[in-house]
N, C-alpha and C positions, 0 to 999 in steps of 0.2 A: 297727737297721734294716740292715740287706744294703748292701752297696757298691752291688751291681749297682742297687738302689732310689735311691737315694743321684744317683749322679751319671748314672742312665739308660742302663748300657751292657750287654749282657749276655753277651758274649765276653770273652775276653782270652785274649793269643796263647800264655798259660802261668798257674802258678801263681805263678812269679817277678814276672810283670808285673803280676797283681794286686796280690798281697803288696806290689810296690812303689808302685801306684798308691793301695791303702789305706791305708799308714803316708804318704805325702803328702795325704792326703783326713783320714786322722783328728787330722794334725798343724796344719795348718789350722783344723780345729774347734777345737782345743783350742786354739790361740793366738786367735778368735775370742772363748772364751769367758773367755778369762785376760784378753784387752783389755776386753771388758767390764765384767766384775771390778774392775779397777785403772783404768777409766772413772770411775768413783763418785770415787775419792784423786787424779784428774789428774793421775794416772803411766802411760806408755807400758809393755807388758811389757818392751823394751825397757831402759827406764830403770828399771824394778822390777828385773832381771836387774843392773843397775850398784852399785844397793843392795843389792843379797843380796851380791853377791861384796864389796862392802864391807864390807858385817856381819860377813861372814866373816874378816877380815882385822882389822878393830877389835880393841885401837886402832891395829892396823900400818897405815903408808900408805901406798898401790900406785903404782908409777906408770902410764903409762896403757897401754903396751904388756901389762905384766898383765894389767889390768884387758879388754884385747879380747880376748889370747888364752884368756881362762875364760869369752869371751860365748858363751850357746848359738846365736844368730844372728853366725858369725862375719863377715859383712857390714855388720853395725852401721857407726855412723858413731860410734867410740868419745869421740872430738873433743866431737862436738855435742851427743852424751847429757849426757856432764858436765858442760857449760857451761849446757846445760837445766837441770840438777839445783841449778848453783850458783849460778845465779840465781833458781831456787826456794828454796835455802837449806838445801837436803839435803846436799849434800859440798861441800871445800874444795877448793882449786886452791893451792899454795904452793911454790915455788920451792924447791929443794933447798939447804941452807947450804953441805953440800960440793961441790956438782955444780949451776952455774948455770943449765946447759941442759937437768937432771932437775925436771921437773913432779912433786909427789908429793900423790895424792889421797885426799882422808881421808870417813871419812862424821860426819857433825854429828849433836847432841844430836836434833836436829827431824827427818832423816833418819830416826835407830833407834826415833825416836817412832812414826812414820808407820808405819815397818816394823812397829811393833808392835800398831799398832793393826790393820794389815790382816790380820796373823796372826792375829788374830780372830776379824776381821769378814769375813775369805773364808774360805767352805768349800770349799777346795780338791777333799778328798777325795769331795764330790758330783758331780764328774764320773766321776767313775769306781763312782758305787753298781751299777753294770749287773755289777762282776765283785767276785770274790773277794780276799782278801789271799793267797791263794797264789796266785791267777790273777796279779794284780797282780807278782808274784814270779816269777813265768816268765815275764810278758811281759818284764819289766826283764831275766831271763837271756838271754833269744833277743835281743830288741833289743842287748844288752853283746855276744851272740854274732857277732849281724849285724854290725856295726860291728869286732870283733876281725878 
């Protein structure tokens, strides 16, 4: 569906101000549709985004300043994600042996279960049946461009 359908506006004062009101309008959807998602596993995208960059690091453990500068919402509240987590029993919280003031957080055997299970049981790639895998492929060039 059309932006202009979408959010009811049918000006904009350029192509830039589109282009930037529809990569804000379709990022929104998609975190809509990824919370939903990860609704079903009682994980926040969020806290899903805390486990991925965990997995990725497994078995290395991050500390927590890592861990927020690789969040894609860098606003997170990196703090409270993981103590969410660690009280669900997905990552560890453990004091560092040579540095007592280094927190170093690991992800748990029930973490990379979870993680696996939703690797799954989400079809990611269904939000995007509307394009192509080379479409898919330029958008990620232009967006890498945007952002360079």
């Amino acid at each position: 569906m059309p932006l202009e359908d979408d959010i009811k506006q049918t000006k904009f004062s350029s192509e830039y101000q589109k282009a930037s009101i529809n990569i804000l309008y379709t990022g929104s959807w998609l975190y809509n549709i990824n919370a939903a998602s990860l609704k079903n596993f009682d994980i926040t995208p969020e806290q899903f985004n805390v486990l991925r960059i965990l997995r990725g690091s497994h078995p290395q453990k991050m500390m927590l300043a890592e861990i927020a500068s690789r969040m894609i919402d860098k606003n997170s509240n990196c703090t409270r994600l993981v103590e969410k987590l660690r009280q669900k029993g997905l990552v560890t919280r453990e004091l560092c042996e040579d540095n007592r003031r280094q927190v170093d957080i690991g992800i748990t055997t029930k973490g990379l279960s979870l993680l696996k299970k939703m690797d799954t049981d989400i079809d990611w790639i269904n939000t995007f049946e509307n394009i192509t895998k080379a479409e898919a492929k330029e958008l990620n060039r232009i967006l890498d461009k945007l952002r360079g």
